[in-house]
C-alpha positions as CSV (number, residue, x, y, z in Angstrom):
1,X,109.2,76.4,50.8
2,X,111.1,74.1,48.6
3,X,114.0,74.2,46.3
4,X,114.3,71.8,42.9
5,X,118.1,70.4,42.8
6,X,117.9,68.8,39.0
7,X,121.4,66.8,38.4
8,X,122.9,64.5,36.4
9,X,126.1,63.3,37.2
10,X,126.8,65.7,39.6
11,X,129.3,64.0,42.2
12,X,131.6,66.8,42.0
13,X,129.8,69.9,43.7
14,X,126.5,68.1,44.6
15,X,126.8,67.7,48.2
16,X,128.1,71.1,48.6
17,X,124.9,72.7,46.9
18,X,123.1,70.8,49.1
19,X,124.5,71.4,52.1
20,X,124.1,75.3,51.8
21,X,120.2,74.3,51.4
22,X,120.2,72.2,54.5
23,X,122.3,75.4,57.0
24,X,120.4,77.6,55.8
25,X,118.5,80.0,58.8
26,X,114.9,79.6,57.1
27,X,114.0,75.7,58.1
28,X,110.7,75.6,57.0
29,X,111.7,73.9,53.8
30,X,112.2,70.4,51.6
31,X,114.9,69.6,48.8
32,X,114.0,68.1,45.9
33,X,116.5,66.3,44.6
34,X,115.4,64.9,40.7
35,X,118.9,62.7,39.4
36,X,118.8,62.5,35.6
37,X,119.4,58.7,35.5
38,X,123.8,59.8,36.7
39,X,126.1,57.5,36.2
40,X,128.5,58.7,38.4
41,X,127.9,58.9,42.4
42,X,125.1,61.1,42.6
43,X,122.5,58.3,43.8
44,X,125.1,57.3,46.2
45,X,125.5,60.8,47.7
46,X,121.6,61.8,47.3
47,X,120.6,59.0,49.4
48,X,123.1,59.9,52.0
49,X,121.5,62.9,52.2
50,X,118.2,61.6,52.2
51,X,118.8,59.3,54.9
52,X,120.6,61.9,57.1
53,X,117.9,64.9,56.8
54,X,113.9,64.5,56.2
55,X,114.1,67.3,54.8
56,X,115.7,65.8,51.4
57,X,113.6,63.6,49.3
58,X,115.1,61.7,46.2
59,X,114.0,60.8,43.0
60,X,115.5,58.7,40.5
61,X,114.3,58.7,36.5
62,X,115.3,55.4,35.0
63,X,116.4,57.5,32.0
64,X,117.9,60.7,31.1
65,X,114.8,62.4,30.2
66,X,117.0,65.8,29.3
67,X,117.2,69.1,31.3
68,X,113.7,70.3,30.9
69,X,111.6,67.6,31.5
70,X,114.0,67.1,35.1
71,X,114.1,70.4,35.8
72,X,109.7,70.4,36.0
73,X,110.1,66.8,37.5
74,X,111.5,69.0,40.7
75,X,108.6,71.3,40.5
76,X,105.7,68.8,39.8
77,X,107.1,66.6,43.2
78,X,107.7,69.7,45.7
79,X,105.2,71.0,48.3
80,X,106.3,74.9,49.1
81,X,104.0,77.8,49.1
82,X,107.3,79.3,47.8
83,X,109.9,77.2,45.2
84,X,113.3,77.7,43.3
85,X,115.7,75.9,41.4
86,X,119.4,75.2,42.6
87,X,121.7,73.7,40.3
88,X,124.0,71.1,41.3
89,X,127.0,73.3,40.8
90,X,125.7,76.3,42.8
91,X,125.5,77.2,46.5
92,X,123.3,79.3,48.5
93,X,124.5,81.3,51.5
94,X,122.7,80.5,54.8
95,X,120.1,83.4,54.7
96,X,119.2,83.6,51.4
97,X,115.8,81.7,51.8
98,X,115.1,84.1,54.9
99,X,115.9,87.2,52.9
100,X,113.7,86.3,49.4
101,X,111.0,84.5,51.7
102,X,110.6,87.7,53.9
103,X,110.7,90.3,50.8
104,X,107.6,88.2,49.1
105,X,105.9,87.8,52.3
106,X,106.1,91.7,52.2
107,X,105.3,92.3,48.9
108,X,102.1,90.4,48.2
109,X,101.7,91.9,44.5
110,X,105.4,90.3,43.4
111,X,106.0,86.8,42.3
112,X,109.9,86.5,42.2
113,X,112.7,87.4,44.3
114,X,116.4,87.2,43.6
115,X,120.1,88.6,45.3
116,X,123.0,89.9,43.4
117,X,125.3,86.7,42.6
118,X,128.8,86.3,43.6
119,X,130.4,84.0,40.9
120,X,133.1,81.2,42.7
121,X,135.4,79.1,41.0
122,X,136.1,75.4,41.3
123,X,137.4,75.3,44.8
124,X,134.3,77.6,45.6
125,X,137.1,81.3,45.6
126,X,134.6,84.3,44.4
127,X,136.2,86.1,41.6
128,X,133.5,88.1,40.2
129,X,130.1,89.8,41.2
130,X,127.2,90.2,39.0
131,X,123.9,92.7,39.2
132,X,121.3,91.9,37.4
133,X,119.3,94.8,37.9
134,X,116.7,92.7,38.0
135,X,114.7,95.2,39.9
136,X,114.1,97.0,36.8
137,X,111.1,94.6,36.6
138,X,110.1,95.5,40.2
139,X,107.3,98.4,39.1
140,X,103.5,98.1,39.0
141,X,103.0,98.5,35.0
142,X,103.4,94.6,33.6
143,X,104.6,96.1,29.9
144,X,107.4,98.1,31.7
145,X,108.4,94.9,33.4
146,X,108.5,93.4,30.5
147,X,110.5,95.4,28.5
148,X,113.0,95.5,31.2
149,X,113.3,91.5,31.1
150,X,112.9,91.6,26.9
151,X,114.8,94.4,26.3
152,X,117.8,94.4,28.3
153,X,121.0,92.4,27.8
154,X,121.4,90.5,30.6
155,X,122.2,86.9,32.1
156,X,119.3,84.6,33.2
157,X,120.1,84.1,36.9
158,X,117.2,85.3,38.2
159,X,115.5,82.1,36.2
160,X,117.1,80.4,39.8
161,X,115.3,83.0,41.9
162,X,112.5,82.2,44.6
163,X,109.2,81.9,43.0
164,X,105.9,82.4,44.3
165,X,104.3,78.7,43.7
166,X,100.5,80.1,42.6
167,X,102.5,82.5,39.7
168,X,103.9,79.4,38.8
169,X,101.1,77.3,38.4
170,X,100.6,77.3,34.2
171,X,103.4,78.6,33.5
172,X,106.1,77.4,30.9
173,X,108.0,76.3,33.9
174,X,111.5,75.3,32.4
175,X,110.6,74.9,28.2
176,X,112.0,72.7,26.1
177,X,114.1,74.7,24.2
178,X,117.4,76.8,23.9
179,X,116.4,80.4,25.4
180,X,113.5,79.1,28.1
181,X,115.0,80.9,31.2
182,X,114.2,84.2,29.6
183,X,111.3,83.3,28.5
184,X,110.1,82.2,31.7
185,X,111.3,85.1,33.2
186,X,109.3,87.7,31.1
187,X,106.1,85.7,31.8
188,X,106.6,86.4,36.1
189,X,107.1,90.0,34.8
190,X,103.5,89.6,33.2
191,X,102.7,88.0,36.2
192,X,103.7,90.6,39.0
193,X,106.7,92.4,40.4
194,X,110.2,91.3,40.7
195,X,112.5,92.2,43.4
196,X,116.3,92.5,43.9
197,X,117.8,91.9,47.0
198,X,121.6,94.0,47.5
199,X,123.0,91.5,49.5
200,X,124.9,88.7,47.9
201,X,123.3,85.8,48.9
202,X,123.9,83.0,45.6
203,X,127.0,82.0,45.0
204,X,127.3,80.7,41.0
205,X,130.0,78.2,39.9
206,X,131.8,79.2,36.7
207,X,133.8,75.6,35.8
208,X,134.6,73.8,31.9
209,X,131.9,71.3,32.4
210,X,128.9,73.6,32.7
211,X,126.1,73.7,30.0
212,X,127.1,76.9,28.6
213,X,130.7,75.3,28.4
214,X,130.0,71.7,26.8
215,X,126.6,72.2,24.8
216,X,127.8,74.9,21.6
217,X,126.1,73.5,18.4
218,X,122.3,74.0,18.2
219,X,122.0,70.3,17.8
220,X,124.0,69.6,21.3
221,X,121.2,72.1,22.8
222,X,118.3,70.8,21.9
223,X,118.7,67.7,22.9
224,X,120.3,68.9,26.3
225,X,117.1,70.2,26.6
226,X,115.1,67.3,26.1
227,X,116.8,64.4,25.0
228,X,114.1,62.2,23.2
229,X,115.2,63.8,19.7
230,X,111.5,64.1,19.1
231,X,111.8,68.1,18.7
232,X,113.7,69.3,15.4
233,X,116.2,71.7,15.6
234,X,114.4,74.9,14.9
235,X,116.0,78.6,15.0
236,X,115.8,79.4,18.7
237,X,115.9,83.0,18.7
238,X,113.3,83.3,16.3
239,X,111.5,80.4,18.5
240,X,111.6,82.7,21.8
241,X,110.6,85.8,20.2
242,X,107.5,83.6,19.3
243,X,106.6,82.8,22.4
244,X,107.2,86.2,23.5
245,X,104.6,87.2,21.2
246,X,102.5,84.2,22.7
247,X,102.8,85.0,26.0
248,X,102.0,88.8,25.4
249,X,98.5,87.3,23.6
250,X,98.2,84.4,26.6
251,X,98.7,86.8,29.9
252,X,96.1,88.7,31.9
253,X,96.4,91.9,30.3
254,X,94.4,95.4,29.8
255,X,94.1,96.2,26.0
256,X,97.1,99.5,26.6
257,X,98.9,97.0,28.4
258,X,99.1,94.4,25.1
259,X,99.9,97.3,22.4
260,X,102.8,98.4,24.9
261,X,103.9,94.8,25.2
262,X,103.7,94.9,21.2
263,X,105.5,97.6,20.8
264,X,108.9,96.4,22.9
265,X,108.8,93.6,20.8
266,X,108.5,95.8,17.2
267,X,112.0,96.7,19.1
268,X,113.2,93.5,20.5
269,X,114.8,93.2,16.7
270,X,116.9,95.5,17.3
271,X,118.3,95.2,20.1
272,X,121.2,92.1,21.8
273,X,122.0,91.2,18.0
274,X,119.1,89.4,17.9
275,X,118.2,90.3,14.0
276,X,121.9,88.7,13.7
277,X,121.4,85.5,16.1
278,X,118.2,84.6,13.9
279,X,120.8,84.8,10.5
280,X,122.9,82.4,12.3
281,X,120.6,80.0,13.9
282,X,119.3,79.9,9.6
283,X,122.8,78.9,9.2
284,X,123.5,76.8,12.2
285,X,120.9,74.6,10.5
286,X,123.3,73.1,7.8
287,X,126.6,74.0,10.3
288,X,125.3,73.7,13.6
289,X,128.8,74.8,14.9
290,X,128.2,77.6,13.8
291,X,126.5,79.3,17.2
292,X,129.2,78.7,19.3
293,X,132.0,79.8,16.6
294,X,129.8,83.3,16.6
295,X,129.4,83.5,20.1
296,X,133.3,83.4,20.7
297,X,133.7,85.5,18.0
298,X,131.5,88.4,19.8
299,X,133.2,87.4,22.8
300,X,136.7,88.6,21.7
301,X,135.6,91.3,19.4
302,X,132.9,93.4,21.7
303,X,134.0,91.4,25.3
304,X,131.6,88.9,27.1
305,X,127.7,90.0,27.7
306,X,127.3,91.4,31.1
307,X,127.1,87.5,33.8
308,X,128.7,86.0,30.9
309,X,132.6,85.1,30.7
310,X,134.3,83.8,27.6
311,X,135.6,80.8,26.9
């Protein structure tokens, strides 16, 4: 199997991520380590790695090509029969591949396995545990998995969960724009089942300098996204429920199957806010500090969305 370690600038937890890849109990496996073009040590402690452990292979792009385009860079060079991403910030405990690897070996019909996440601080303390629930997606009918990933207020972890490589194969992979973790997510629930494991077997780190933390203007995300500039800054929510409705017209589905899918998203508008995140991306596109100003807002009015913590 193989996991997809996309970093830029990533000397502070880099070599810890990847050293929770390289203990763990499942050796069967290669990291893929794609370095945005860093500036800092990264290429210094990447090749240190490489040239310790065979089992970590290093790429380098000459530019910063933006999240998206890295993130698929780790994909498009790995080998596994079975693949997830690790960011550079994160940590795995030493069974985690073992424990996803032997629930999809088990489970032929599901494409995605994740654990509940612990959430660790700087110095790597756990001060908070989160449950998806992703295994509300774990039943045979596609448009109830669906709904469960669509529907349902919930954090994107599971995006970093291990992926069977064939349901990956056409897939959106990591998109190009503000929202693409979810998306990609309810196309594996088109795909095929997806399993929770109760252990706690990722660790998350919650620190200033993470995306959520430094990208809040619509402008800042796009490009963190892809950073050619070549994309204009659309209204993302309204962009995802597109390709919702894309997806729903794209996957392998019976006829019922499609009107159900349909019908969840005739719902999606009303549920998460999202009628009122599609006002404000409108208006984010003449103050695009808007997002982040609403999202703080939400934050200390209603408290922060379930994996989420405010700023």
């Amino acid at each position: 199997m193989s996991i997809g370690l996309p970093v830029f600038n990533g000397e502070n937890f880099l070599e810890d991520a990847a050293r929770s890849v390289l203990a763990q109990t499942f050796d069967d496996l290669e990291l893929v380590i794609c370095d945005n073009a860093s500036t800092d040590r990264t290429g210094e402690i990447a090749r240190d790695l490489a040239a310790s452990d065979p089992r970590v292979r290093y790429f380098r792009n000459e530019r910063n090509l933006g999240a998206a385009p890295n993130y698929n860079r780790t994909w498009h060079e790995s080998r596994g029969e079975y693949f997830k991403w690790l960011s550079h910030d994160d940590r795995l405990t030493p069974t985690y591949v073992e424990a996803t690897v032997t629930a999809l070996d088990a489970a032929p019909d599901a494409v995605l396995c994740n654990s509940v996440v612990d959430y660790i601080d700087e110095h790597g303390i756990v001060f908070a545990t989160y449950d998806s629930d992703l295994g509300a997606a774990s039943g045979p009918d596609p448009a109830a998995r669906f709904a469960a990933m669509v529907l349902r207020s919930h954090s994107c972890v599971d995006f970093f969960g291990m992926t069977r490589r064939r349901a990956m194969e056409g897939s959106l992979l990591h998109a190009s724009f503000h929202g693409a973790d979810r998306a990609f997510l309810a196309q594996m629930a088109l795909r095929g089942r997806l399993l929770q494991l109760p252990e706690h077997l990722v660790q998350m780190r919650e620190h200033r300098q993470r995306y959520t933390r430094q990208q809040a203007d619509a402008r800042a995300r796009a490009l963190w996204h892809d950073s050619s500039g070549r994309k204009p800054v659309a209204l993302p929510t309204l962009n995802l429920y597109h390709e919702y409705m894309r997806l729903v017209r794209a996957e392998s589905l019976t006829p019922s199957q499609r009107r159900r899918c349909y019908r969840v998203l005739a719902q999606w508008w009303w549920v998460n806010w999202n009628l009122v995140r599609v006002g404000t991306d409108a208006i984010a596109l003449l103050a695009p500090g808007v997002v982040g100003r609403a999202e703080r807002l939400k934050a200390r009015l209603f408290g922060a969305a379930p994996g989420h913590f405010a700023n």
